[in-house]
C-alpha positions in Angstrom: 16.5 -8.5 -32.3 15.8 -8.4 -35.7 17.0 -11.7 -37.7 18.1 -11.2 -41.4 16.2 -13.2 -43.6 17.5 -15.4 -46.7 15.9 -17.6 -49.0 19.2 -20.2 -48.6 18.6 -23.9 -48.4 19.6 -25.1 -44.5 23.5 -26.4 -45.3 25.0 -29.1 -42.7 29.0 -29.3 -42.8 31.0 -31.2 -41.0 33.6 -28.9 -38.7 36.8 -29.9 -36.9 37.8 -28.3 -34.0 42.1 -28.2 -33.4 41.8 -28.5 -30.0 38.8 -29.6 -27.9 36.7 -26.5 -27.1 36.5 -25.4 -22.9 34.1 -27.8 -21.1 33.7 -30.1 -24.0 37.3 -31.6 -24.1 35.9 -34.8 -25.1 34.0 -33.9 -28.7 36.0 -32.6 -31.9 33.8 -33.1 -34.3 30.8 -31.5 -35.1 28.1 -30.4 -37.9 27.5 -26.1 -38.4 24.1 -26.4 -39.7 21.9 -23.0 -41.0 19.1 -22.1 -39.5 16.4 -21.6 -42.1 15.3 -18.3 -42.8 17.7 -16.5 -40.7 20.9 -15.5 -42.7 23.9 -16.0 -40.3 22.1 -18.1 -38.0 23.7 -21.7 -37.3 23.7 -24.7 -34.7 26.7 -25.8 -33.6 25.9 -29.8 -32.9 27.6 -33.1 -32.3 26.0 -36.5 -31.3 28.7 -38.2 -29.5 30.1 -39.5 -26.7 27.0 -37.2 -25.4 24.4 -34.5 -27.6 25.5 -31.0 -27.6 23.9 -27.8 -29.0 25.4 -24.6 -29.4 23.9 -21.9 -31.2 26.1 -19.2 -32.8 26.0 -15.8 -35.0 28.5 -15.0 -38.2 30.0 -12.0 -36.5 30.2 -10.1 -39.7 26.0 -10.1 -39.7 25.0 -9.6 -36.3 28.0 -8.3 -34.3 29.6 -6.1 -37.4 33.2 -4.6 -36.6 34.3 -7.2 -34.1 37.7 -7.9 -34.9 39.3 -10.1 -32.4 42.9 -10.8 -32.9 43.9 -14.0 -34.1 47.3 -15.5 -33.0 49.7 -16.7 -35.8 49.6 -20.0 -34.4 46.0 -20.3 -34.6 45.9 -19.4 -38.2 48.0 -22.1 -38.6 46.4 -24.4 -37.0 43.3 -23.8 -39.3 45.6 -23.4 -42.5 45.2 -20.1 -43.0 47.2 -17.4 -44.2 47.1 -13.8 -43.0 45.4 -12.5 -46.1 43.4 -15.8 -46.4 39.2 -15.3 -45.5 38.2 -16.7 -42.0 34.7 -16.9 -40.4 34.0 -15.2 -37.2 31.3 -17.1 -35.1 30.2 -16.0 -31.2 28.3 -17.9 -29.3 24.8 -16.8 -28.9 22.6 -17.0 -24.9 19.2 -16.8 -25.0 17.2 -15.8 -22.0 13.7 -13.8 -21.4 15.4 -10.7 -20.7 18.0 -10.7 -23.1 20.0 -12.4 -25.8 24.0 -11.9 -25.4 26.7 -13.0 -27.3 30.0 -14.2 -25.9 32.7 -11.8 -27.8 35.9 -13.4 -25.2 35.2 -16.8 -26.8 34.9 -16.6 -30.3 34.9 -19.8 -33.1 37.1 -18.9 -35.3 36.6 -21.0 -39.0 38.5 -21.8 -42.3 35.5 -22.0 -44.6 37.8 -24.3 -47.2 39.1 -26.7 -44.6 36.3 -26.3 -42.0 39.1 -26.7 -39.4 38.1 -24.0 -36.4 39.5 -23.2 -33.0 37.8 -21.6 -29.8 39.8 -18.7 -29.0 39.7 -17.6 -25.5 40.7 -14.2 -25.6 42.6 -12.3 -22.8 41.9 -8.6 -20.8 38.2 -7.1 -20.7 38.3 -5.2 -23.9 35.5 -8.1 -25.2 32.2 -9.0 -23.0 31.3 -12.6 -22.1 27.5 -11.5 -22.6 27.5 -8.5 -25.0 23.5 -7.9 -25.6 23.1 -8.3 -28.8 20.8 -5.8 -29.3 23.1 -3.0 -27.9 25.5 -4.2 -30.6 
C-alpha cells in the first residue's frame, strides 16, 4: 500500500456521531485525529465509558470513486444539503496478509459541523473487507 505523504501538522477535532455507531452504542463522542505523514490517514478515538480506536481512510484518497448513497435523512441529520461537501471515511483492518477496508459501513462527516453518521449500507454491491490494494 502506498501511503500519501503530507507535510500537515497532526489536527485533533472533536466529532459527534447522530446515533451511536453498531457495537459501540454507548460512546458519541469522539476526537478524528491525522496521522502524521500520511495524508488521509486518521484515528478515530474516544476515552470514555471504555478506550476505543478505530483507524479510517478519507475515501476520496485511498478508495477514489466510491460513492455510497446517502439517505436524505442522514444528510439531515448531519446538516447538510445535497450540494453541500461531506467527507467519506471507511474503516480500515489491518492484518499480515492484507489490509481491507469496510465500504458497507462507511462514516459519513460534515466537515463544518463535525456531526457524522455510520451508514450501514444494504445489498452486496459494497465489500465489508475490500483489499485496499485491489482498489
Amino acid at each position: 500500500m502506498n501511503t500519501p505523504v503530507a507535510d500537515a501538522p497532526v489536527t485533533n477535532t472533536p466529532v459527534t456521531f447522530t446515533a451511536p455507531m453498531p457495537g459501540l452504542e454507548n460512546v458519541q463522542d469522539f476526537t478524528l485525529r491525522s496521522v502524521e505523514g500520511a495524508a488521509g490517514l486518521y484515528a478515530l478515538e474516544a476515552g470514555s465509558p471504555s478506550p476505543v480506536r478505530l483507524f479510517l481512510a478519507d475515501a476520496a484518497v485511498f478508495v477514489p470513486g466510491y460513492a455510497p448513497p446517502v439517505p436524505d435523512a442522514t444528510l439531515q441529520a448531519l446538516e447538510l444539503e445535497q450540494d453541500q461537501d461531506l467527507q467519506i471515511l471507511v474503516v480500515l483492518n489491518h492484518s499480515p496478509k492484507a489490509t481491507t477496508v469496510n465500504l458497507m459501513a462507511p462514516i459519513v462527516l460534515n466537515p463544518v459541523t463535525r456531526r457524522c453518521a455510520q451508514l450501514v449500507l444494504d445489498g452486496r454491491e459494497y465489500p465489508l473487507r475490500a483489499d485496499l490494494n485491489s482498489l
